[in-house]
C-alpha positions in Angstrom: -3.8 7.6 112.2 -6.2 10.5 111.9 -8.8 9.8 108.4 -10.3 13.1 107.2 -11.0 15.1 104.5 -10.4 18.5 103.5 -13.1 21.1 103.8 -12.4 21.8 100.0 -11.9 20.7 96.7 -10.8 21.4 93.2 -13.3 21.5 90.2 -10.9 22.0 86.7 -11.5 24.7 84.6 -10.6 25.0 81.3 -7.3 26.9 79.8 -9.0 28.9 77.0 -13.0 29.9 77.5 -14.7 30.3 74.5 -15.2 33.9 73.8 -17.9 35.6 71.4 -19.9 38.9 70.9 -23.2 39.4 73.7 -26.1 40.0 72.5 -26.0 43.7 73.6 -28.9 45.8 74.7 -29.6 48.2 72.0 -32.1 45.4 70.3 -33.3 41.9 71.2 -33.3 39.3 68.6 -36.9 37.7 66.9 -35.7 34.3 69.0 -34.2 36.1 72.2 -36.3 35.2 75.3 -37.0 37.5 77.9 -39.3 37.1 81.2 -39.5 36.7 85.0 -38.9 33.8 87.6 -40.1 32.9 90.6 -37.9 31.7 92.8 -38.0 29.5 96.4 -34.5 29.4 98.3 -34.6 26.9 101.5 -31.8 27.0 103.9 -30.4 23.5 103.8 -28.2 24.4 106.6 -28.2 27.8 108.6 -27.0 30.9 106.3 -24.3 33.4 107.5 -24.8 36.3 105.7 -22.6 38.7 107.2 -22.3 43.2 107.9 -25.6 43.7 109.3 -26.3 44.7 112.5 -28.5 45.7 114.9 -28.8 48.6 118.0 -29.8 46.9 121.3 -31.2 49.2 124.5 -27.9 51.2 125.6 -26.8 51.6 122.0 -24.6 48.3 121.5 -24.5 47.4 118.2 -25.2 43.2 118.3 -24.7 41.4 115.2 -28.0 40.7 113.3 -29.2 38.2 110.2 -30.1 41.3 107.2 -33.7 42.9 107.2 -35.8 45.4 105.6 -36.8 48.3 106.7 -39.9 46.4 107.8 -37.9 44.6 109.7 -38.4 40.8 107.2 -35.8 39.2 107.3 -34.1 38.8 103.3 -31.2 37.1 101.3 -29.7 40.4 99.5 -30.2 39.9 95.8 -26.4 40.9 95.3 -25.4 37.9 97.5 -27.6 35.1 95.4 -26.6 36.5 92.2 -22.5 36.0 93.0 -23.5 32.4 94.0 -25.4 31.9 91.1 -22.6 33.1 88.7 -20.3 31.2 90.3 -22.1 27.6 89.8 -22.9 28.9 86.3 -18.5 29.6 85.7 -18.0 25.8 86.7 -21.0 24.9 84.5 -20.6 26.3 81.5 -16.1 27.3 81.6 -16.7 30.5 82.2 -13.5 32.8 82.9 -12.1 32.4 86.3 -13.9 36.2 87.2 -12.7 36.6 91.1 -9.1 35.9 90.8 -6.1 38.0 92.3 -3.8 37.8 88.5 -0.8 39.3 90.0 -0.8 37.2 93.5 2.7 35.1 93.8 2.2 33.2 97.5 4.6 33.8 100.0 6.4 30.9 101.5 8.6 30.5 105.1 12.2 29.6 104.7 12.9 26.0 105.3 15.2 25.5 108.0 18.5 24.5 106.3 21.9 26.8 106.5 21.8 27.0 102.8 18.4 30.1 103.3 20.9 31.6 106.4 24.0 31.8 104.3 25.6 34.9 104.1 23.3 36.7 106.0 24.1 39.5 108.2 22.5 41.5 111.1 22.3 45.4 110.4 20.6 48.4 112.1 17.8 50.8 110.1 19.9 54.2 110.2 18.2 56.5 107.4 14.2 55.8 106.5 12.4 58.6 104.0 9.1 60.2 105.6 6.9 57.3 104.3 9.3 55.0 106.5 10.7 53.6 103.8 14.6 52.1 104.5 17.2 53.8 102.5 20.5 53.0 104.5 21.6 50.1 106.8 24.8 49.9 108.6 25.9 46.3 109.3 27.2 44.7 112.7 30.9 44.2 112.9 29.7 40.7 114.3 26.6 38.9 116.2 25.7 36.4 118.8 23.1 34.9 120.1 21.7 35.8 123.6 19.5 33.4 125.9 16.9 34.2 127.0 17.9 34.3 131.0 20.7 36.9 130.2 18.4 39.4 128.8 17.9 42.3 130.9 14.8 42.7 132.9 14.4 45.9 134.5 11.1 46.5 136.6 9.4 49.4 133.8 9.3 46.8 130.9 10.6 43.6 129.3 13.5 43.8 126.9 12.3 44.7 122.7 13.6 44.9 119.6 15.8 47.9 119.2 17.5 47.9 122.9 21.0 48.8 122.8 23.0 46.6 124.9 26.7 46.2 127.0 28.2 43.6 128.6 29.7 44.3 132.1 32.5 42.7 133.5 32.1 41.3 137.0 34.1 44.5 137.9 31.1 46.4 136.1 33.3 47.8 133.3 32.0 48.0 129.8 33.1 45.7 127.0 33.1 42.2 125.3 32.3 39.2 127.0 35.3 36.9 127.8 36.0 34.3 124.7 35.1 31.6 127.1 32.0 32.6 127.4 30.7 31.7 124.2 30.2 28.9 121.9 29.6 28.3 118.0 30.9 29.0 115.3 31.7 32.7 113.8 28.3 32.3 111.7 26.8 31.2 115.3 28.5 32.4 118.1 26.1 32.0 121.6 27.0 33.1 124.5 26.5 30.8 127.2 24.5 31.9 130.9 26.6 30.7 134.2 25.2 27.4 135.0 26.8 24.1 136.4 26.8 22.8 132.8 28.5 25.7 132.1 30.6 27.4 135.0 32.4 29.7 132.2 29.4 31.4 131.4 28.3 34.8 132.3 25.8 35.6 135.3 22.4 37.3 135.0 22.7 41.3 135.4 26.0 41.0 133.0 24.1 42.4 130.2 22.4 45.5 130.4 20.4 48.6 128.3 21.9 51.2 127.6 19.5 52.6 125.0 16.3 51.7 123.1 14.9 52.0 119.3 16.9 54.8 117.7 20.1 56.2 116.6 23.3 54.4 117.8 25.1 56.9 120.2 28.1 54.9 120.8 29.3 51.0 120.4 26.8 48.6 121.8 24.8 45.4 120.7 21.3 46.3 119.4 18.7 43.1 120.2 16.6 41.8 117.8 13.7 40.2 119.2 11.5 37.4 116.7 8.2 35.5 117.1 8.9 32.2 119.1 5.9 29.9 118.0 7.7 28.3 115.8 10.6 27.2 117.6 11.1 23.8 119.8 10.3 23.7 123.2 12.4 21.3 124.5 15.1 23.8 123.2 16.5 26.9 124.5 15.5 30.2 123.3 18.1 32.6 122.0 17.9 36.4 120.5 20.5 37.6 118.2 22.2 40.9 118.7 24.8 42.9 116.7 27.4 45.0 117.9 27.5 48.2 116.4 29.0 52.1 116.8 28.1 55.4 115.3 30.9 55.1 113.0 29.4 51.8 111.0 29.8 52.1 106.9 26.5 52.6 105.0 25.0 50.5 102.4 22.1 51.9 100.3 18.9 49.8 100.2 17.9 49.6 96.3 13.7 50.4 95.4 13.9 47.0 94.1 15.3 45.6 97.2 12.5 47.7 98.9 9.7 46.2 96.9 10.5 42.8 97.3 10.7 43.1 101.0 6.6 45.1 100.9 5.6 42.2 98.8 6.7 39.5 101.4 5.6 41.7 104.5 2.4 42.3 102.9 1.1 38.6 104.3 2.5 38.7 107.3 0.0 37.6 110.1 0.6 41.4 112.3 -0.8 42.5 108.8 -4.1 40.9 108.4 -7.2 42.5 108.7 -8.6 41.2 112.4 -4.9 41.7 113.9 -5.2 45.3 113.3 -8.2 46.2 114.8 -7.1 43.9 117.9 -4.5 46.6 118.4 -6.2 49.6 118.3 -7.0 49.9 114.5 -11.1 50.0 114.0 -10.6 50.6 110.6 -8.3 47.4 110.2 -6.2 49.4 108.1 -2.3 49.5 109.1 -1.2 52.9 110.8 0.4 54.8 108.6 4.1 55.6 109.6 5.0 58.3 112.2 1.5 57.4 112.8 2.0 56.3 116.3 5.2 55.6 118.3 6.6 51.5 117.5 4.2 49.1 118.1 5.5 45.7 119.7 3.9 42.5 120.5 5.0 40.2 123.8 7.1 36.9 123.1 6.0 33.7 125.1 7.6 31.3 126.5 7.3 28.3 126.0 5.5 28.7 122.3 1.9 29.3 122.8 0.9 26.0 120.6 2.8 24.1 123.1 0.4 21.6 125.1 0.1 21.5 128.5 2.6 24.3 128.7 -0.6 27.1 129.6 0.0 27.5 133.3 4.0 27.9 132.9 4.3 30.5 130.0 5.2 34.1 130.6 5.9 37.1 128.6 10.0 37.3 127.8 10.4 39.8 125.4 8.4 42.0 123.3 9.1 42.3 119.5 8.2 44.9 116.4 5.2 44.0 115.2 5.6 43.4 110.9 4.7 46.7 109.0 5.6 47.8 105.8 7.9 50.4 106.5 10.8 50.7 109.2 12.4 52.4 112.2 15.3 54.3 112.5 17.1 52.1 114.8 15.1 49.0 113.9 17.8 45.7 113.7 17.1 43.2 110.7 18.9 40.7 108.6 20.1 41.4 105.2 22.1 39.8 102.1 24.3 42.6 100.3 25.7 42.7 96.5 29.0 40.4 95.7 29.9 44.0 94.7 29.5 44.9 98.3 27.5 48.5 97.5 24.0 47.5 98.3 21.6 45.3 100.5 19.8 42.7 98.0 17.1 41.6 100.5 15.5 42.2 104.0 14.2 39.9 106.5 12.5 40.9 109.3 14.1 37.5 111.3 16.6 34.9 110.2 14.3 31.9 108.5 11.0 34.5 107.3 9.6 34.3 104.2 10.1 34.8 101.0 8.2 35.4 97.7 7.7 32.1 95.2 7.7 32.2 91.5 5.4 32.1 89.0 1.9 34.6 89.5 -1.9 33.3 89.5 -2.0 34.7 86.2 0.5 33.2 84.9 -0.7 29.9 85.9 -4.5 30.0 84.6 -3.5 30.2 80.9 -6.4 32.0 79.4 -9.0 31.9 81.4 -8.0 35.4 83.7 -11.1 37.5 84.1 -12.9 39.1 80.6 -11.5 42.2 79.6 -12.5 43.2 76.0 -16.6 44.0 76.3 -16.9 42.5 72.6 -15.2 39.4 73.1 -16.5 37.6 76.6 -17.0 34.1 78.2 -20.4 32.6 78.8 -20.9 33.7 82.0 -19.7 37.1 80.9 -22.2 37.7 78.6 -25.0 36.9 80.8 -24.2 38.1 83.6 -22.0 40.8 83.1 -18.5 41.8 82.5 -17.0 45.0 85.5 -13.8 46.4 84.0 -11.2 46.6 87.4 -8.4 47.6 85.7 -6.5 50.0 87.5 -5.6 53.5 85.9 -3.3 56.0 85.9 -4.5 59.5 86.9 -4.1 60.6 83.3 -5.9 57.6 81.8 -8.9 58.5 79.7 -11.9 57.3 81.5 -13.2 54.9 79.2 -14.7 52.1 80.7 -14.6 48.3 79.1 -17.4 46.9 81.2 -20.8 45.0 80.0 -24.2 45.3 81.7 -25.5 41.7 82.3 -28.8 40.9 80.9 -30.0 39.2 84.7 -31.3 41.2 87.4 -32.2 39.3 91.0 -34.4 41.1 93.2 -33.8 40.4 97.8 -35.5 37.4 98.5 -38.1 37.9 101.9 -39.2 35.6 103.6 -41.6 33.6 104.6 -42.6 33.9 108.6 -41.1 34.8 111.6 -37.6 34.2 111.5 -35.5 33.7 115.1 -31.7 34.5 114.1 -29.2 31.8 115.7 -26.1 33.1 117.7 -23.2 31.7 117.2 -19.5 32.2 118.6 -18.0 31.4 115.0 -14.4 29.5 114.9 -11.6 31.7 113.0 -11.7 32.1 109.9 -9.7 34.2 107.5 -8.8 34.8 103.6 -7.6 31.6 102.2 -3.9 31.7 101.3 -3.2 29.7 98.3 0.7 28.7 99.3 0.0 25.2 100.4 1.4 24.5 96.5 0.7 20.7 97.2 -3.5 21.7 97.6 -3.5 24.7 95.3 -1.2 23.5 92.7 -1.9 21.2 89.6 1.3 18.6 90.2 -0.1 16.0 87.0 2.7 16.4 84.9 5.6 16.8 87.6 7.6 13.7 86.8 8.9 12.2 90.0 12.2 13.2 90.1 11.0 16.2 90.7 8.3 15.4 93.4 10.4 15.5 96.0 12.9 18.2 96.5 17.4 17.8 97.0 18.3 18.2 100.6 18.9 22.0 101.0 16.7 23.2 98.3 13.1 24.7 98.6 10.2 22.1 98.9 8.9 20.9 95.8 5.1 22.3 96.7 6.3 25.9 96.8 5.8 28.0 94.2 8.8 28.6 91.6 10.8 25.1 93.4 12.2 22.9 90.4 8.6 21.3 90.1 7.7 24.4 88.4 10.9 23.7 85.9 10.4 24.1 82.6 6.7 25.0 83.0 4.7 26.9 85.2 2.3 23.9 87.0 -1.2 25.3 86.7 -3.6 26.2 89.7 -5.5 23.3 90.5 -9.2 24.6 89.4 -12.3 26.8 91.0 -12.3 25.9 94.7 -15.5 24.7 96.4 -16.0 23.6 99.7 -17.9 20.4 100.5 -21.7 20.9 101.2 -21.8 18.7 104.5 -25.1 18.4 106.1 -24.9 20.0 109.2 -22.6 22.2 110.9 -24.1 22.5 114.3 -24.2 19.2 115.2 -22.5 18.2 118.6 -20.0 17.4 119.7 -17.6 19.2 118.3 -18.9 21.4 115.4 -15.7 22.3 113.5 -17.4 25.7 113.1 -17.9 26.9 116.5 -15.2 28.7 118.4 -12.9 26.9 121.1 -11.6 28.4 123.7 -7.7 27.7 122.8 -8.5 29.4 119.2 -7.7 32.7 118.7 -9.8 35.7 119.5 -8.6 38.1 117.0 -10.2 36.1 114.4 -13.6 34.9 115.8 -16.8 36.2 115.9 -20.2 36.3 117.5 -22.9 36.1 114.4 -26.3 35.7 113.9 -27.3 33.1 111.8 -30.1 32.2 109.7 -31.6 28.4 110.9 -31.8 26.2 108.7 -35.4 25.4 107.0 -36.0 28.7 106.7 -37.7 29.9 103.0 -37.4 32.8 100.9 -38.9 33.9 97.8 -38.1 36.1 95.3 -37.7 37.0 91.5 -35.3 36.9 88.8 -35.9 38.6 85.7 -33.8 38.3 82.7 -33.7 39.8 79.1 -32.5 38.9 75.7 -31.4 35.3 76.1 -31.0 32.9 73.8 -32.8 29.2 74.9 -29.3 28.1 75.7 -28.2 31.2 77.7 -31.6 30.6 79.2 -30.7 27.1 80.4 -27.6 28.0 81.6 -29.4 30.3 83.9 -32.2 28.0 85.1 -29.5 25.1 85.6 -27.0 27.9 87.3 -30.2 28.9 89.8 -31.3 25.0 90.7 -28.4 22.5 88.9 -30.8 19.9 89.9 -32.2 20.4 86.3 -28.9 19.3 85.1 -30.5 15.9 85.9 -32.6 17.0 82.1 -28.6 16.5 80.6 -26.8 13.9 82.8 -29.6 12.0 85.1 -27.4 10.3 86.9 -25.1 12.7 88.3 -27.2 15.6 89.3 -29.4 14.4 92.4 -29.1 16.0 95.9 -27.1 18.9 94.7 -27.5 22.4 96.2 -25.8 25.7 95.9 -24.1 27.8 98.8 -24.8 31.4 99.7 -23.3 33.8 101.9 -19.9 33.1 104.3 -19.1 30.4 106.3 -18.4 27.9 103.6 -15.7 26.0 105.3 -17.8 25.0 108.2 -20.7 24.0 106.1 -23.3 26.9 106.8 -24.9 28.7 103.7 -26.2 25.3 101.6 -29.6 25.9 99.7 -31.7 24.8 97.3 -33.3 27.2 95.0 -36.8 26.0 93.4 -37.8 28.2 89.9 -41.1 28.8 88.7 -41.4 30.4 85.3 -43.6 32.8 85.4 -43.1 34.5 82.2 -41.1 33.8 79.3 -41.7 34.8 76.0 -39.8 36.3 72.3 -39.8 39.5 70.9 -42.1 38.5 69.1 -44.4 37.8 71.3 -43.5 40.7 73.3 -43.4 43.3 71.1 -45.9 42.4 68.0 -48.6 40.3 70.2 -47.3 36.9 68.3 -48.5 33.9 69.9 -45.7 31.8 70.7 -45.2 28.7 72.8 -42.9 29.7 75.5 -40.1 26.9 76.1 -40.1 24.6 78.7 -37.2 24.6 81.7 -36.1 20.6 80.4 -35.9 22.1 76.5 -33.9 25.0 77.8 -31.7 23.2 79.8 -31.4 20.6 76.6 -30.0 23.2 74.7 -27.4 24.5 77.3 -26.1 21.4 77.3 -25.7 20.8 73.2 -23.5 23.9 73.1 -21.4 23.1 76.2 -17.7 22.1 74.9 -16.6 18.9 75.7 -13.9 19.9 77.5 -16.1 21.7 79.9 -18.9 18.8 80.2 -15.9 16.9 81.3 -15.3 18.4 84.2 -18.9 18.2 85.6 -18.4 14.6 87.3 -16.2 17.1 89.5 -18.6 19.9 89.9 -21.2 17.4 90.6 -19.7 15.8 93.6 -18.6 19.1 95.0 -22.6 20.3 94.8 -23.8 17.6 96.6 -25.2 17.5 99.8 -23.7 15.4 102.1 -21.4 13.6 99.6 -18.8 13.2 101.9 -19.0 12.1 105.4 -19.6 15.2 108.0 -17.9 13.4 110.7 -14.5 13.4 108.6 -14.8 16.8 107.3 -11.8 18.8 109.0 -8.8 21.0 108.1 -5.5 18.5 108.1 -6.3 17.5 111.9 -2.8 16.6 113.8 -1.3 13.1 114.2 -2.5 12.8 118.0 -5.5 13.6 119.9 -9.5 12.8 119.8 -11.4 15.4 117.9 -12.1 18.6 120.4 -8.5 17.9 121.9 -5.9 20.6 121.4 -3.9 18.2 119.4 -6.5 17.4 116.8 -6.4 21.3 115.7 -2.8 21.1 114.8 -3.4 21.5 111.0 -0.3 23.3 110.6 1.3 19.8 111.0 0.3 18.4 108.2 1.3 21.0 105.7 5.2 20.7 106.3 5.2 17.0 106.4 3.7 17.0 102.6 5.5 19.1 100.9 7.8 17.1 98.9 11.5 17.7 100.2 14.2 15.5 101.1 15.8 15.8 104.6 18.9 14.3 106.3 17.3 11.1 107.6 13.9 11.5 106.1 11.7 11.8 103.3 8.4 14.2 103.0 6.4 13.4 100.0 4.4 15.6 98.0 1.0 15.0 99.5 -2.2 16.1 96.8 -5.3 17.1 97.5 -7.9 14.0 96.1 -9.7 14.2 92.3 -13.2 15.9 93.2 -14.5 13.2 90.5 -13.0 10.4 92.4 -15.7 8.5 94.9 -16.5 9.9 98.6 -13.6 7.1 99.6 -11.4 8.6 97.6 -11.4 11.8 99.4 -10.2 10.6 102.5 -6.6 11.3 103.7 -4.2 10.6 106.7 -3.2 12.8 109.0 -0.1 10.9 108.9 0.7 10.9 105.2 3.8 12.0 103.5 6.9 11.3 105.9 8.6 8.5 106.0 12.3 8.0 107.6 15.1 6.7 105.7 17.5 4.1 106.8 21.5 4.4 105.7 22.1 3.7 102.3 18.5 5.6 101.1 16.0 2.9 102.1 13.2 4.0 104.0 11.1 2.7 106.4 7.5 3.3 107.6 6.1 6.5 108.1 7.2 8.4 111.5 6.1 11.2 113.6 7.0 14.2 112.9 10.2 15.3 114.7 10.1 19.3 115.1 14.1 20.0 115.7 13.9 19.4 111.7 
């Protein structure tokens, strides 16, 4: 057993923020307060404040920590005031203002022959100029090659789209013999000459014949899919489809089309850092006819496989996942019961496929301000940006609100010596692990863990989400551990068996440094005052609730999940005074930062004050233990092992879902409000075998033929 806990948590937010009119700018109020702060930021651990760089001798660009002109180094004002915001959202149940309304995660197909039933392999044979499909022709049949009969010529290893024969011993063209295969018509595999099996067919007996493109005449067209996930104690096999020039036609729908873009859209060949690793600068996917087909090399054995380095070797090269098509280009597909049109694409046999149920839809309410009259808290202080998209002949009227607080780049103080670091991968969070993301409070057990054969209760749109949508869990915030750098082991710093394409060299800001700076504000009421103070330093929370508020910070820039970017900002009033005051020369006692805070707090809805026990524990520094801090670490293996960074084994084990001879419970992420103890999970959690009859016993290893 591995304990740990995850890098983040949960805070809730409430269904329905309460909404009024702002203040407005056109007049400020006799009681409406105005003035400037002072503020102190200390770096409580190093910052990462990423895009800046700097030209060494020779002209390489080396990334830098951001500066002036004068070279000082500064926090950008921008960057503080989106953390500020943010603390005030959770503080005072603000609208949920960075949130992705119309995002539905996208899942992988669990292995079970209920996802591969009636599927068929087909060939790409007519794609429109922005390489969208519009006909496939299916395979009279298919069958699965090993890996050892695939034909290996000296100019290149076999891809995707290779057209394929099988010649007799004699060298003629045609099928191999019916003993030399195996299966069932849904499987059929065709077995390489061995003393297990003498029936089989020798190496050299399939050959190409032609590559990516039209089908000239009848041949088998490979299809060649990413092998990481597979076993490797098993054999590897590529399907391929026999097919001839002659093959029917069946018309690929826009609907069809647009299901298949929204599932491509997060596939891993897609994200940002993969791109540029293949040529892209920009990161942007080449458009198509672009560039000739890009492929990627297969491995064998997997590449997560340990021990396996020194034996794996390219075997195959596949398509790399775009969101169009080639002419030629093999896939699976499902067509209609009225057997006129293809009703969904996948790019291999188990993919992915899109859940149920949007962000939006799950969040009730509290989706981003839209109406400038009518906004949340936060809104109204801080501004409301209208991001609607329009249509070209949309008038251009604009539903934003200015925000009455301006922050100013904070300098600071001294010399400051950057620290380089070789950063671990990291990459936009993906909310699909349901069981994390995912509010499961009212899921009645039944429906915790999923029928054999049916899609795991965490995914989004399984019968957990029957009859209601479950809500998203809250605002997500990452633990503020104490320090990142500390060896061994720093869960931030790159390994050497991570991945390249998403690591970085970065400059870092050490910790301790200091930075001052102003934030001035205008037409505030002594509450929306207080929210601001408390928002800059929540410390003064402690004015509200004094026993709940000690050793928080707040977090600025990137890096979060390894713990860089914790401060604490001290505020110094330096002005603060009415219209009154202001305007006429009335002498007025300005209000103190406890009174202000005071008042915040008397207008807070219950609702809202209820979930600061949550945002509390999430602010503090060093509330949970650093030394336990880790994405879902695997079953086996000392921290800094290859084993240990296995996280991906954690998420299929919890997932709720019944299988043939065991049982993976729905495994949830810990209340934020509970106590540091509380937080702690196994790495072990949530399977647990069955004996016959249904009783189970213990909890077992993960076994990966499942």
């Amino acid at each position: 057993m591995t304990r740990f806990v995850n890098p983040y948590t949960f805070v809730p937010h409430v269904p329905e923020p309460q909404r009024a009119r702002p203040a407005g700018h056109d007049a400020m109020g006799g009681d409406q307060l105005s003035g400037v702060l002072k503020i102190t930021l200390t770096a409580r651990t190093p910052l990462l404040i990423g895009g800046f760089t700097r030209q060494e001798p020779g002209g390489v660009e080396q990334s830098d920590v951001p500066r002036r002109a004068d070279g000082t180094v500064m926090v950008p004002g921008s960057g503080l005031m989106g953390a500020v915001r943010s603390v005030h959202e959770a503080l005072a149940g603000g609208c949920l203002r960075i949130l992705d309304s119309d995002r539905v995660p996208v899942h992988r197909h669990p292995a079970n022959t209920s996802e591969t039933k009636d599927l068929r392999l087909a060939v790409v044979t007519h794609v429109d100029a922005d390489g969208r499909a519009r006909q496939v022709a299916l395979c009279d049949e298919w069958m699965w090659i090993p890996k050892e009969l695939l034909p290996r010529n000296e100019d290149r290893l076999p891809r995707t789209g290779d057209q394929l024969q099988y010649r007799s011993v004699e060298g003629k063209p045609g099928l191999p013999p019916g003993t030399a295969t195996t299966g069932t018509s849904a499987r059929r595999v065709l077995l390489a000459k061995s003393e297990k099996h003498p029936q089989g067919v020798n190496p050299g007996s399939i050959v190409r014949v032609g590559e990516l493109g039209a089908v000239a005449g009848e041949c088998w067209v490979l299809l060649v899919t990413d092998t990481n996930a597979r076993a490797a104690d098993r054999p590897a096999y590529f399907a391929a489809g026999r097919i001839g020039p002659e093959a029917r036609s069946w018309q690929v729908p826009r609907k069809t089309w647009e299901n298949f873009q929204g599932v491509v859209a997060g596939a891993d060949d897609l994200r940002r850092a993969r791109l540029t690793k293949a040529g892209f600068p920009d990161g942007e996917e080449p458009a198509w006819g672009a560039c000739p087909p890009e492929y990627e090399d297969v491995w064998w054995p997997p590449q997560d496989t340990a021990g396996s380095e020194g034996e794996r070797q390219w075997i195959a090269q596949r398509l790399r996942a775009r969101t169009y098509l080639h002419p030629g280009q093999p896939i699976w597909v499902r067509i209609s019961e009225d057997d006129q049109e293809v009703t969904e694409i996948r790019l291999s046999q188990l993919w992915r496929y899109q859940g149920r149920g949007s962000v939006g839809e799950r969040v009730g309410s509290a989706a981003p301000c839209t109406d400038p009259k009518k906004l949340c808290w936060s809104c109204q202080v801080f501004g409301s940006a209208d991001t609607e998209e329009r249509e070209a002949d949309d008038l251009a009227v604009q539903n934003s609100y200015r925000g009455h607080v301006r922050v100013d780049d904070l300098l600071a103080e001294g010399d400051v010596e950057p620290l380089c670091w070789h950063l671990a991968p990291l990459a936009s969070p993906r909310p699909s692990a349901g069981q994390f993301y995912l509010d499961h409070k009212a899921v009645p057990s039944a429906k915790r863990i999923a029928r054999k054969d049916t899609r795991p209760a965490a995914t989004w749109g399984s019968e957990a989400d029957t009859p209601g949508l479950r809500p998203v869990r809250g605002r997500k915030f990452y633990w503020r551990t104490t320090d990142p750098t500390r060896e061994p082991f720093p869960r931030g710093h790159y390994r050497d068996r991570q991945s390249g394409e998403l690591s970085s060299q970065v400059a870092l800001v050490p910790a301790g440094t200091k930075f001052t700076g102003r934030v001035s504000f205008d037409n505030l009421s002594l509450a929306d005052y207080g929210s601001l103070l408390a928002a800059l330093d929540p410390r003064l929370m402690a004015e509200a609730e004094p026993t709940t508020w000690k050793g928080v910070v707040t977090s600025v820039g990137g890096g979060k999940p390894f713990g860089f970017g914790a401060v604490t900002i001290d505020v110094e009033p330096v002005l603060v005074q009415t219209a009154q005051a202001r305007y006429l020369g009335e002498a007025a006692k300005a209000p103190g930062k406890a009174e202000a805070v005071r008042a915040f707090r008397d207008q807070v809805p219950q609702p809202v004050s209820a979930t600061w026990q949550a945002l509390s524990h999430a602010l503090t520094f060093g509330f949970v233990s650093d030394d336990l801090v880790w994405y879902p670490p695997g079953p086996d293996g000392a921290k800094g092992s290859a084993e240990f960074d296995k996280s991906f084994e954690f998420f299929p084990r919890t997932v709720g879902l019944e299988l043939k001879d065991k049982i993976r419970e729905l495994v949830e992420l810990p209340d934020a409000a509970a106590s540091p103890d509380a937080q702690v999970l196994d790495s072990r959690a949530g399977e647990r075998r069955k004996e016959q009859g249904g009783k189970e016993q213990g909890r077992g290893r993960r076994d990966r033929r499942e």
